[in-house]
BAFI-3210 file (N, C-alpha, C; in Angstrom, 3 decimals, decimal comma, padded with zeros to 6 digits):
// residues 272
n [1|2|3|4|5|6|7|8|9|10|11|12|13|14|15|16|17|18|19|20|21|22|23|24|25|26|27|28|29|30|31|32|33|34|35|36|37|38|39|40|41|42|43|44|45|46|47|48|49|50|51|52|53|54|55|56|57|58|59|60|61|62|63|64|65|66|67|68|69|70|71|72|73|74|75|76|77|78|79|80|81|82|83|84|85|86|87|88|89|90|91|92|93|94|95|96|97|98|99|100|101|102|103|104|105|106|107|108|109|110|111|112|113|114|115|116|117|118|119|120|121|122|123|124|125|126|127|128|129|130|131|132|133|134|135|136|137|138|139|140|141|142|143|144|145|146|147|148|149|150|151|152|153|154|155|156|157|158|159|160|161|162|163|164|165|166|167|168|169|170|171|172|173|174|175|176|177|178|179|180|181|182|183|184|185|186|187|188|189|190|191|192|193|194|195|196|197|198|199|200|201|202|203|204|205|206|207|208|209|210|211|212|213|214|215|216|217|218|219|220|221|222|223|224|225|226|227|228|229|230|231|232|233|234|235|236|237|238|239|240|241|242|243|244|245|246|247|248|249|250|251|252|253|254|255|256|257|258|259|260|261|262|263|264|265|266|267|268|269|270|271|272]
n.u [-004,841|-004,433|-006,714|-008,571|-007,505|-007,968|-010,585|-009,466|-006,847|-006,526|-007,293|-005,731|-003,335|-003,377|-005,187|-005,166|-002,146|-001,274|-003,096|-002,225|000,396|-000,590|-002,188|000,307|001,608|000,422|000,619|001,564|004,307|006,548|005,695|006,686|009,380|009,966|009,402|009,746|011,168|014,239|016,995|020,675|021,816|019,624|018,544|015,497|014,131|012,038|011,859|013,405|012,221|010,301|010,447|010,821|008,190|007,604|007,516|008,211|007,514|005,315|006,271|008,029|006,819|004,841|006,168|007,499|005,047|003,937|005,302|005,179|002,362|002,117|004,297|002,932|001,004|001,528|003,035|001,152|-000,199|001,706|002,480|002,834|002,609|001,007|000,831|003,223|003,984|002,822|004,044|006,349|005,590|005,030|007,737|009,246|008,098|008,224|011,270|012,949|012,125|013,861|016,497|017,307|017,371|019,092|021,557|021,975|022,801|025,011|026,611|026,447|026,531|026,105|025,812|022,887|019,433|017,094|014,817|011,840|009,802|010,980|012,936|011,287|010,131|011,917|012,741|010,286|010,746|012,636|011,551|009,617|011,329|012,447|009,599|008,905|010,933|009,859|007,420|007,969|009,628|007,607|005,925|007,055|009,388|013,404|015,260|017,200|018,360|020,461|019,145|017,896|020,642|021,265|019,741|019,987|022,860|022,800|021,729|023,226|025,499|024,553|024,012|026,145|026,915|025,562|026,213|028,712|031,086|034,421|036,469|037,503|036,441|034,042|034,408|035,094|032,884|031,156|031,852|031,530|028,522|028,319|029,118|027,027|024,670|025,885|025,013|022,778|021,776|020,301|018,134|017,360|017,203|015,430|013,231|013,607|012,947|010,492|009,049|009,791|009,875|007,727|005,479|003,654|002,560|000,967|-000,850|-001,798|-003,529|-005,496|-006,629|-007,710|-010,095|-009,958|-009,424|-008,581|-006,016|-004,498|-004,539|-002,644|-000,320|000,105|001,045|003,256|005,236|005,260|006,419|008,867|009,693|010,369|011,896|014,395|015,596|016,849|017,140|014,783|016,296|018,506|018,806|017,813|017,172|018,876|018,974|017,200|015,469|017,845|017,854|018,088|017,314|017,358|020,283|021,126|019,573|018,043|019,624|020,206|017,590|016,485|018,441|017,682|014,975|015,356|016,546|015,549|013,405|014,352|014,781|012,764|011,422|013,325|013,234|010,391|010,312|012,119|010,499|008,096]
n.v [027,377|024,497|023,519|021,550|019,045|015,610|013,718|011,303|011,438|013,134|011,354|009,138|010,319|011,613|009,784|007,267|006,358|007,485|005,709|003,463|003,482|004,288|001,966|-000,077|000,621|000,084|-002,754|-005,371|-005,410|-007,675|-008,920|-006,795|-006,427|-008,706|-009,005|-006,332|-004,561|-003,640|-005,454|-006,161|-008,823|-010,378|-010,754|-010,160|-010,419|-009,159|-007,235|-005,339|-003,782|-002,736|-001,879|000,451|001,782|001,598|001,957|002,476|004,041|006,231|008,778|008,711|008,276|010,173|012,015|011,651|011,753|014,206|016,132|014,854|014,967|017,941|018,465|017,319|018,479|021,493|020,497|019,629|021,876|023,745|021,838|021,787|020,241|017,283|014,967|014,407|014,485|012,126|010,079|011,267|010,036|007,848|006,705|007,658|005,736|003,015|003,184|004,945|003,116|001,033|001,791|003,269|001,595|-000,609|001,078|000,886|-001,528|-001,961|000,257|001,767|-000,172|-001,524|-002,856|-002,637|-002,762|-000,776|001,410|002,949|005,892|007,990|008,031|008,516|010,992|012,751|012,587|013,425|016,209|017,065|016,652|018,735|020,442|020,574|021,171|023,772|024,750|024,320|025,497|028,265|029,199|028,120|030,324|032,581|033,478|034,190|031,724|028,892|025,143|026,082|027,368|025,379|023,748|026,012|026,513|023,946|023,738|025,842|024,468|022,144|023,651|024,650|021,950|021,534|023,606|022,917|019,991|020,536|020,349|019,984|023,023|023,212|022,364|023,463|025,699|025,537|024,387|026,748|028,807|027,385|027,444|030,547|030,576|029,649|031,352|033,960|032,871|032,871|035,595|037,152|036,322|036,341|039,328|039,991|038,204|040,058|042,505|042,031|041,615|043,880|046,249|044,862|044,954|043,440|041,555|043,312|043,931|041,662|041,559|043,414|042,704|039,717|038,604|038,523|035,853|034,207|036,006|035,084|032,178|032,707|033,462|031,983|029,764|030,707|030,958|028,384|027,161|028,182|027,625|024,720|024,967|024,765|022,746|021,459|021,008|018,974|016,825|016,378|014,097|014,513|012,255|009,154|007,058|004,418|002,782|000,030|000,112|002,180|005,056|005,285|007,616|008,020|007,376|009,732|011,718|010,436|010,400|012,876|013,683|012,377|012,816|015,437|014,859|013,050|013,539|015,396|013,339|011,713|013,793|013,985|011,572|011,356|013,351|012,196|009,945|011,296]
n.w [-010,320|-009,990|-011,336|-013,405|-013,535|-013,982|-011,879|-011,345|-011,491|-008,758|-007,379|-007,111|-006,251|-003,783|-002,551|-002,620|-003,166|-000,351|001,192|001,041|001,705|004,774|005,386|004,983|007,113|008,762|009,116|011,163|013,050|012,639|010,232|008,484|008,944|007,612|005,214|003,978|004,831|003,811|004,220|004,790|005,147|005,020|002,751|000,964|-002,117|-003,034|-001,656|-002,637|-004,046|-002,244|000,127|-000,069|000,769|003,232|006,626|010,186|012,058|013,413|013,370|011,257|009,250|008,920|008,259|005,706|004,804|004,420|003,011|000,823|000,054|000,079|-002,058|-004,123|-004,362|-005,194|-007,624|-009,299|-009,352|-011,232|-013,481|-017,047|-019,103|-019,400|-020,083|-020,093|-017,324|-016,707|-017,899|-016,595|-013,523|-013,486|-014,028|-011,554|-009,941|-010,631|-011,074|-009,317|-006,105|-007,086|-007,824|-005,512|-003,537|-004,900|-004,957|-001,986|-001,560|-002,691|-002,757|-000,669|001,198|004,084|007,121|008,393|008,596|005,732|005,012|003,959|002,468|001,594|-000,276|-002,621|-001,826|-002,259|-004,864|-006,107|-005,748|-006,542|-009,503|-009,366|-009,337|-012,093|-013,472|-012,172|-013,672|-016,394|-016,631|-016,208|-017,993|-020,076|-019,451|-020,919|-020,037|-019,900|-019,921|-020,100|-019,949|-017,707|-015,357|-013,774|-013,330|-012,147|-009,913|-008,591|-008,163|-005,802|-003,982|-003,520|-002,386|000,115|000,892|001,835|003,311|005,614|006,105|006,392|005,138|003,505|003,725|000,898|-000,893|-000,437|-001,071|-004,048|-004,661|-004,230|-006,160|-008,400|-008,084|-008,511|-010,711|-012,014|-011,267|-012,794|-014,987|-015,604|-015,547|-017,350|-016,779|-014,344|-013,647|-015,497|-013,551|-011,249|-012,313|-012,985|-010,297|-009,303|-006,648|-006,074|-007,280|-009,356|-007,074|-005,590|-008,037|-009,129|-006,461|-006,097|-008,878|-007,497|-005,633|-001,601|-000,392|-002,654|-002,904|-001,165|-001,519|-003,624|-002,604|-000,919|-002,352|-003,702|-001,613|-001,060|-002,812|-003,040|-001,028|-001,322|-003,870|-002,866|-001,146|000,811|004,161|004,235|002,091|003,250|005,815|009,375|011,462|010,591|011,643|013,417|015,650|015,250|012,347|009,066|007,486|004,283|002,909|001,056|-000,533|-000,655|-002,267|-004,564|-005,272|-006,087|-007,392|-009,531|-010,534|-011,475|-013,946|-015,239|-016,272|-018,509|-020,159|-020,405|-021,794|-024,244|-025,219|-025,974|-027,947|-029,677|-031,093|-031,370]
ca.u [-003,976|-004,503|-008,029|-008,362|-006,966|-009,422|-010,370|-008,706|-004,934|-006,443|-007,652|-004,849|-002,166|-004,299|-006,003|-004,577|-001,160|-001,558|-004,055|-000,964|001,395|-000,901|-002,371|001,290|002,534|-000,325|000,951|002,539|005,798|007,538|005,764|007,077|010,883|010,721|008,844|009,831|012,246|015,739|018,388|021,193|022,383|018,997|017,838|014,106|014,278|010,555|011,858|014,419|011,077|008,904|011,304|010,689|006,961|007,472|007,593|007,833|007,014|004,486|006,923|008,702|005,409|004,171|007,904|007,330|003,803|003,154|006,091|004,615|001,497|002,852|004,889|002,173|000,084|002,411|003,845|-000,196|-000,387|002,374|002,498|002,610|002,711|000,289|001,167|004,624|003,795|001,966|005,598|007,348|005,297|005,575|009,053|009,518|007,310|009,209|012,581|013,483|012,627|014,824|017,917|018,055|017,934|020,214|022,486|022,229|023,205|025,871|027,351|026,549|026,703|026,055|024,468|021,568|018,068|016,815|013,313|011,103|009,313|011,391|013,633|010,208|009,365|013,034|012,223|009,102|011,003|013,605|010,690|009,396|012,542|011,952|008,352|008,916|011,639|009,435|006,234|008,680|009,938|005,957|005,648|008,208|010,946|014,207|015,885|017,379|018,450|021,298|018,514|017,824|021,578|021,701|019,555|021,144|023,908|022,991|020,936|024,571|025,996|023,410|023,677|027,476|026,718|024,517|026,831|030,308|032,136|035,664|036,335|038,328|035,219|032,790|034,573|034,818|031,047|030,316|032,562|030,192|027,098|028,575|029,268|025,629|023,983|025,866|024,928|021,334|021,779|019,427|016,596|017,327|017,140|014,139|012,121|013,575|011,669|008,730|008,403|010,162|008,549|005,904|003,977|002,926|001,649|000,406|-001,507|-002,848|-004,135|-006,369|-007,664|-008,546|-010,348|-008,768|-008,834|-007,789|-004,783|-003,716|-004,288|-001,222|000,993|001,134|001,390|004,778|005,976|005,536|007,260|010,387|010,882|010,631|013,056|015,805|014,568|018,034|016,490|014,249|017,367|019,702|018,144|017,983|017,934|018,928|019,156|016,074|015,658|018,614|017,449|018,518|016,741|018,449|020,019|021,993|017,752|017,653|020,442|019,896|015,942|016,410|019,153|016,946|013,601|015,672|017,175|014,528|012,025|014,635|015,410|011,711|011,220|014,107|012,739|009,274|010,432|012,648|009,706|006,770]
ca.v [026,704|023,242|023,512|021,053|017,559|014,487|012,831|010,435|011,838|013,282|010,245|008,461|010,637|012,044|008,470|005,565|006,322|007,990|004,996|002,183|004,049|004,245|000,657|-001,230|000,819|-000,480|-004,217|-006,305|-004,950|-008,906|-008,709|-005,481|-006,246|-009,827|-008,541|-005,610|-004,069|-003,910|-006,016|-006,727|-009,788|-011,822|-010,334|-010,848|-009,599|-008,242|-005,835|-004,265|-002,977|-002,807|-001,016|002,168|002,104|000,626|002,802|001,157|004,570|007,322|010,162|008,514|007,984|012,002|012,953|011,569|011,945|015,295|016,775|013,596|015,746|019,189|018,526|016,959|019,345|021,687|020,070|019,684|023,570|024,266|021,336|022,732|018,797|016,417|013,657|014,329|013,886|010,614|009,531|011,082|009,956|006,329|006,292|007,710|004,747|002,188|003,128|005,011|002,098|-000,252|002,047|003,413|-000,036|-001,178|001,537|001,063|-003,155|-002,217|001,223|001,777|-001,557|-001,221|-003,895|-002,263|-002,314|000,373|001,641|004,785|006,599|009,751|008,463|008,732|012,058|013,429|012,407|014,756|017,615|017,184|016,895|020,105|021,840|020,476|021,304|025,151|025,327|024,118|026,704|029,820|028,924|028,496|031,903|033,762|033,852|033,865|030,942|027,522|024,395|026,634|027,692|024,230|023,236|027,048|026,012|022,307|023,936|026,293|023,665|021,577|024,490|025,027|021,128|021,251|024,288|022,264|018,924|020,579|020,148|020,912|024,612|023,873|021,747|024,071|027,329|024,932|024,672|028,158|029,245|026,487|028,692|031,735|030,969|029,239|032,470|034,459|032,531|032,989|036,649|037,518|035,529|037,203|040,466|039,521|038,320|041,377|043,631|041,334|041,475|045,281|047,132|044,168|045,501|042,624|040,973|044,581|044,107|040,317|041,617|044,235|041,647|038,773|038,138|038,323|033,761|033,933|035,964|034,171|031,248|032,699|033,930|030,584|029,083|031,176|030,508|026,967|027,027|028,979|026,435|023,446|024,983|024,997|021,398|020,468|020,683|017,537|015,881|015,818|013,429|014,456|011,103|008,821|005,674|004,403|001,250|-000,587|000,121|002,962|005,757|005,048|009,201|007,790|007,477|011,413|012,287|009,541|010,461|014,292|014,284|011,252|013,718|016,376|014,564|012,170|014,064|015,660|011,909|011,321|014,898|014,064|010,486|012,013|014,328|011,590|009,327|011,310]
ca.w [-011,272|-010,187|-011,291|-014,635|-013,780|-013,759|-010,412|-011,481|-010,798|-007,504|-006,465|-007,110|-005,514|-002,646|-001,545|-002,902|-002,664|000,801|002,012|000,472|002,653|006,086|005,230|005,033|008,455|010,125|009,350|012,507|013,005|012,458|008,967|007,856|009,297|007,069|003,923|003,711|005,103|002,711|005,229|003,733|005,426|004,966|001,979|000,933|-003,110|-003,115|-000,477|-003,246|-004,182|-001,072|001,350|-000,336|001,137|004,532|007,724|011,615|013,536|013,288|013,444|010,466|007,879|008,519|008,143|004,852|004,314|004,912|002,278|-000,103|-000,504|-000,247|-003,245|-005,442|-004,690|-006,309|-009,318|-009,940|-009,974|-012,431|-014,478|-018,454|-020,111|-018,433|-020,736|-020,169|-016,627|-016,219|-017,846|-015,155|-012,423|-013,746|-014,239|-010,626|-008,972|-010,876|-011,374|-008,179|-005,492|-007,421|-008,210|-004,509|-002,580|-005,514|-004,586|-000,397|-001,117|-003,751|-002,736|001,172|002,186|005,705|007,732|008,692|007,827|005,092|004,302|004,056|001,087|000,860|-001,945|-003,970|-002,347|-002,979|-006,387|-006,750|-005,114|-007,764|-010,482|-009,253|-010,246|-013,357|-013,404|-012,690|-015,366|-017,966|-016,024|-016,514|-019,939|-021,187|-019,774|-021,686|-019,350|-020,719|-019,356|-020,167|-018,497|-016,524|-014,803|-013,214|-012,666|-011,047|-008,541|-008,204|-007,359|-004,978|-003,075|-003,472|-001,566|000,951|001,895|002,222|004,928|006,489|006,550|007,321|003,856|003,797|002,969|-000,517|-001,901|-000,361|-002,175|-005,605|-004,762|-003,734|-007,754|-009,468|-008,109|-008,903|-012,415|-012,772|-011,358|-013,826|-016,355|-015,791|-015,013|-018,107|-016,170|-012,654|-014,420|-015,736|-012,771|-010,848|-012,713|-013,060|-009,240|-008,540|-005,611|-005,788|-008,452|-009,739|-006,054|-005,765|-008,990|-008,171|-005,073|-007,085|-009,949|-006,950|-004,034|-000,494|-000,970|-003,973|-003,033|000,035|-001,796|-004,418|-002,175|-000,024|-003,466|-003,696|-000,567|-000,514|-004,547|-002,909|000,248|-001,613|-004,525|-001,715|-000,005|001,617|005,537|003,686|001,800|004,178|007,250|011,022|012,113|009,915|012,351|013,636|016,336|014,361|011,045|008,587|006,834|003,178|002,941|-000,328|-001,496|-000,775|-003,085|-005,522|-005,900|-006,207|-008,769|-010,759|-010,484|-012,074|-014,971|-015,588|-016,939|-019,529|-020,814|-020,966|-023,219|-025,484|-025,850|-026,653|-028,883|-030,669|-031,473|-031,805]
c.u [-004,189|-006,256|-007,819|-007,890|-007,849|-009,592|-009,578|-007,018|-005,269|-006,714|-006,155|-003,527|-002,406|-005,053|-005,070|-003,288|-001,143|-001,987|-002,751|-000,268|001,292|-001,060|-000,540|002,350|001,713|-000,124|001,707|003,785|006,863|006,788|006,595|008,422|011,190|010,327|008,832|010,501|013,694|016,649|019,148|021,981|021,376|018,076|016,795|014,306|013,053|011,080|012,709|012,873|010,262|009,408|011,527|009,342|006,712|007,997|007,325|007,979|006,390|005,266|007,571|007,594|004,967|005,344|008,118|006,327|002,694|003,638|005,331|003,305|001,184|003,437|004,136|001,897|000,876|002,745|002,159|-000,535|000,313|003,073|002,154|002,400|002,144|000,565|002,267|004,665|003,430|003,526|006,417|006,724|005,600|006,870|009,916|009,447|008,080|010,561|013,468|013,584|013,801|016,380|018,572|018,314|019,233|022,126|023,027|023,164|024,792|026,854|028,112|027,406|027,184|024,893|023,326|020,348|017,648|015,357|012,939|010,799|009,752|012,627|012,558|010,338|010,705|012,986|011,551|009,686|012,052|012,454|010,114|010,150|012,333|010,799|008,590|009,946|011,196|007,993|006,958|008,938|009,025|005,819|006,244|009,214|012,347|015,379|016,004|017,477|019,066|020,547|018,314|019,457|022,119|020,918|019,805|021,878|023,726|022,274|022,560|025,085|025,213|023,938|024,764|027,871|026,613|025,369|028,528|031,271|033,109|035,814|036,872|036,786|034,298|033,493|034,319|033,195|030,148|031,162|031,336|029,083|027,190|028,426|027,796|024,323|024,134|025,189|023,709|020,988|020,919|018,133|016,899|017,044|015,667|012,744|012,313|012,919|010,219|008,385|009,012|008,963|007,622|005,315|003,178|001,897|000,451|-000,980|-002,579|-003,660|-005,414|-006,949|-008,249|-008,666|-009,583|-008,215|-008,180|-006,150|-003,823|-003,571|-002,626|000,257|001,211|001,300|003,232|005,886|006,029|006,737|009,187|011,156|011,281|011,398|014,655|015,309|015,873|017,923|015,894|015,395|017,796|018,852|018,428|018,718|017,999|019,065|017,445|015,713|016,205|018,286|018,066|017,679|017,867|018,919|020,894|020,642|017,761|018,418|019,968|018,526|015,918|016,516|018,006|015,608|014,017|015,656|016,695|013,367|012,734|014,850|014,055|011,351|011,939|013,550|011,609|009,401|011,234|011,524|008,343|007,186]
c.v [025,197|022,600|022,539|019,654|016,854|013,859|011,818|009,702|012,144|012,265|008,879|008,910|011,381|011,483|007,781|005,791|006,368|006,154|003,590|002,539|003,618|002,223|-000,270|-000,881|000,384|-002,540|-004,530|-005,996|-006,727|-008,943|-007,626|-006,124|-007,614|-009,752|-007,648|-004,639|-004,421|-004,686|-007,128|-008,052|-010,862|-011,272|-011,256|-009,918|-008,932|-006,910|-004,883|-003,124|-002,407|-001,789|000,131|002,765|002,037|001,862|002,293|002,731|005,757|008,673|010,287|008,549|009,320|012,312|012,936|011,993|013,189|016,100|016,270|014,607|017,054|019,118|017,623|017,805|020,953|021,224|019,583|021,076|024,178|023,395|021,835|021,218|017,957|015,060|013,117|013,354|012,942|009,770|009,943|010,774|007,967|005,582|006,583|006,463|004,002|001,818|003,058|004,249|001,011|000,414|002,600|002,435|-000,926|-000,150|001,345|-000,576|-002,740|-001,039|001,651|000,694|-001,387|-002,468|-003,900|-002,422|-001,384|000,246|003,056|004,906|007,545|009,568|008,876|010,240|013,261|013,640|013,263|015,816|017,732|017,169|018,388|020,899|021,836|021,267|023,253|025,777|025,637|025,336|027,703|029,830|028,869|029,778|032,714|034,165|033,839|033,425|029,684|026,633|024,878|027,171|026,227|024,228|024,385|026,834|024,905|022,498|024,841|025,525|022,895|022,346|024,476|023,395|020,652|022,428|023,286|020,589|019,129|020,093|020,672|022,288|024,175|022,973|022,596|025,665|026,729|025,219|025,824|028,998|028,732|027,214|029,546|031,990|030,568|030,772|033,468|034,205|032,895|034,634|037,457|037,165|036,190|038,504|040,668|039,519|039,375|042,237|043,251|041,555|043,062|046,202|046,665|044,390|044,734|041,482|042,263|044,463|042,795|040,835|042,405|043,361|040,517|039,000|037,959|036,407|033,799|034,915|035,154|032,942|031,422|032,853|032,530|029,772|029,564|030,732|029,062|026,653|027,409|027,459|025,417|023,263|024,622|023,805|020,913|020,214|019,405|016,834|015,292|015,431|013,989|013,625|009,943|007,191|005,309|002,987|000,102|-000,283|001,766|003,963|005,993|006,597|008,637|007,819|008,841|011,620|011,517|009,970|011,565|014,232|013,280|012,164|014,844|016,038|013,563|012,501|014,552|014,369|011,745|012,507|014,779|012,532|010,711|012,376|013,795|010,670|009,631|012,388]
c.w [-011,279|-010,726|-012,694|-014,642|-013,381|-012,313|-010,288|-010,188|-009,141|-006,872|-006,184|-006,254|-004,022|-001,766|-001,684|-002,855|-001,124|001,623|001,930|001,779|004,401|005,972|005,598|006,287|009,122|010,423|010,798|012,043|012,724|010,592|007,891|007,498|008,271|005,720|002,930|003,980|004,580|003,983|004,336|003,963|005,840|004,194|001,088|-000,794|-003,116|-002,286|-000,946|-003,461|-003,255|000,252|001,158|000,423|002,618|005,561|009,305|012,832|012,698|012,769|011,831|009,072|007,830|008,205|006,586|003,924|003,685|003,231|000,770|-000,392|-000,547|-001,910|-004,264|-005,709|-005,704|-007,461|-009,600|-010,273|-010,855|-013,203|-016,180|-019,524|-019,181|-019,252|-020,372|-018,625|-016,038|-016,249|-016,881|-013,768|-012,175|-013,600|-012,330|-009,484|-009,206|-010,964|-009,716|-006,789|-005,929|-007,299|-006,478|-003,714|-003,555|-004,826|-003,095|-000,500|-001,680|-003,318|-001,098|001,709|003,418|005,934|008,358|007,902|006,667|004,696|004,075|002,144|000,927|-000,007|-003,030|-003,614|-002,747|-004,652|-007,070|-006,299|-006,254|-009,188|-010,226|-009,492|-011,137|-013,859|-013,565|-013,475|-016,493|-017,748|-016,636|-017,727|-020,952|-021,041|-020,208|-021,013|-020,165|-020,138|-020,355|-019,452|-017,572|-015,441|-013,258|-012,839|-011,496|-009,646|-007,975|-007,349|-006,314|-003,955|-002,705|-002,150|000,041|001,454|002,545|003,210|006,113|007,006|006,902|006,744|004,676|003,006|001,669|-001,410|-001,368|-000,954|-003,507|-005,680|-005,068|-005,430|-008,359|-009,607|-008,563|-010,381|-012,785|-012,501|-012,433|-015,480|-016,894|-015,303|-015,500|-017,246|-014,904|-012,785|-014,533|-014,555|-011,938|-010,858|-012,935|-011,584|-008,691|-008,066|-005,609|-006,439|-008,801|-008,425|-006,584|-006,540|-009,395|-007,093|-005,818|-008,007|-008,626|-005,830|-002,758|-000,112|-001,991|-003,716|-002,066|-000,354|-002,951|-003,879|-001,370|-001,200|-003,789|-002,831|-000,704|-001,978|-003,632|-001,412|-000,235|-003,203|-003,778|-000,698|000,759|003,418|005,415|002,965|002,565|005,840|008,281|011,565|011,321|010,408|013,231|014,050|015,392|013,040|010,645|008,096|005,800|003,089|001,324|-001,262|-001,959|-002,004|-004,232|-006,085|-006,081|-007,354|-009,770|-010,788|-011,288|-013,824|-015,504|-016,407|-018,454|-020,873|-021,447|-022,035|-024,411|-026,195|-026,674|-028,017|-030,099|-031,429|-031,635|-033,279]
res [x|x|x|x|x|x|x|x|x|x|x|x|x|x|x|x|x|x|x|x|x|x|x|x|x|x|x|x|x|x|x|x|x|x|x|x|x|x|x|x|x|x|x|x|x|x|x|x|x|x|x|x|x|x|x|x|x|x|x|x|x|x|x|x|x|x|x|x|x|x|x|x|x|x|x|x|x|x|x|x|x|x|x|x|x|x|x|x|x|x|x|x|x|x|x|x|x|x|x|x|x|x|x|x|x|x|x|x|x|x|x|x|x|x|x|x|x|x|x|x|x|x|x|x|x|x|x|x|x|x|x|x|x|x|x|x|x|x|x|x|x|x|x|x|x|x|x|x|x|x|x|x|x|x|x|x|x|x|x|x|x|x|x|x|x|x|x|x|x|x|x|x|x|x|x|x|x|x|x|x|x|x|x|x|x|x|x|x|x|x|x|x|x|x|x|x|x|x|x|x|x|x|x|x|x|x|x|x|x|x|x|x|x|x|x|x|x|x|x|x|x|x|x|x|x|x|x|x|x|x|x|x|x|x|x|x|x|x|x|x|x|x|x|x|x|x|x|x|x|x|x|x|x|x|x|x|x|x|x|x|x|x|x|x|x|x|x|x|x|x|x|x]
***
């Protein structure tokens, strides 16, 4: 599937991003912390921008790095609008450093440090919802957007397990899902029988090669973990020798990856 895009794109999101990333963690740790690192009580303005890229330990740059080209590599295999996409990859780079360090000075405000690149790659994990909405919907599925906010919300759910909501907002939560599954009950229906008793692996396995299927099925698997990404949203450790890992980025760059791309299709679609 990802066969068809110019060296270009791979070179660009497979080196040169990547090489930006390693390149500006290998700077002198007193450059980083005065250039680039968001602090909000001797703020440097380049670093509203710059403190999305910046990383001051190993553990913290693969933690990012790794997911960062996991989830290209995906939303390169079931991209259906490549035009569409250049616009949402643009609008990700530019928008999302500014609006989550705007949000950590303006909303958080905590006197800590803030940096890291996983408001961007929250961003692409939320474009990838997008991404296999608009995949299933080229192939004749019979879905809409409830499809997308049905898995929103059950990721919602899932991260208010995982953080120890209070029960009356995590039942409101766990209703919200309920009604968005129903809603899409035609489309669950649907792939049900598209995948009952496997037939259709079954029937892949028979048309390709023993690579070629292992290459589909970890194509599945990796599609299904990183529909349900809230283990990656929601931070471990979110503190990090005085400094912060922004988690207001995570939320902020998901939902903007979701609902970003529809802004850029309706804009499209108003002016072309």
């Amino acid at each position: 599937m990802i066969r068809g895009w110019d060296y270009k794109t791979f070179l660009t999101f497979f080196a040169i991003i990547p090489t930006i990333l390693i390149l500006i963690y290998l700077l002198p740790e007193p450059i980083k912390t005065a250039y680039f690192s968001l602090d909000p009580k001797n703020l440097f303005i380049p670093s509203i921008y710059l403190s999305a890229f910046v990383h001051f330990d190993l553990g913290h740059l693969l933690g990012n790095l790794i997911p960062y080209l996991i989830i290209m590599f995906l939303i390169l295999n079931f991209t259906t609008d490549r035009k569409q996409f250049k616009w949402n990859m643009l609008s990700i780079y530019v928008d999302v450093p500014i609006i989550t360090s705007l949000a950590y000075l303006f909303i958080l405000i905590l006197p800590l440090k803030s940096f890291g690149f996983s408001g961007i790659v929250s961003a692409l994990i939320g474009l990838f919802l997008y991404t296999i909405y608009r995949y299933l919907r080229n192939r004749g599925f019979n879905l809409d957007f409830n499809f997308v906010w049905m898995i929103l919300l059950i990721n919602f759910f899932l991260f208010s397990l995982y953080l120890d909501v209070v029960f009356l907002m995590l039942a409101f939560i766990f209703v919200l899902t309920a009604v968005l599954i129903y809603l899409n009950k035609e489309f669950i229906r649907e792939m049900a029988g598209y995948l009952k008793n496997l037939g259709y692996i079954r029937r892949k396995s028979r048309e390709l090669n023993m690579l070629e299927f292992e290459y589909y099925v970890f194509l599945i698997t990796l599609t299904v973990v990183f529909l349900f990404p809230f283990y990656i949203i929601v931070p471990l450790n979110p503190t990090q020798g005085g400094s912060i890992v922004n988690s207001l980025s995570h939320y902020i760059g998901y939902i903007y990856g979701i609902l970003a791309p529809v802004l850029v299709e309706k804009w499209k679609d108003e002016y072309n």
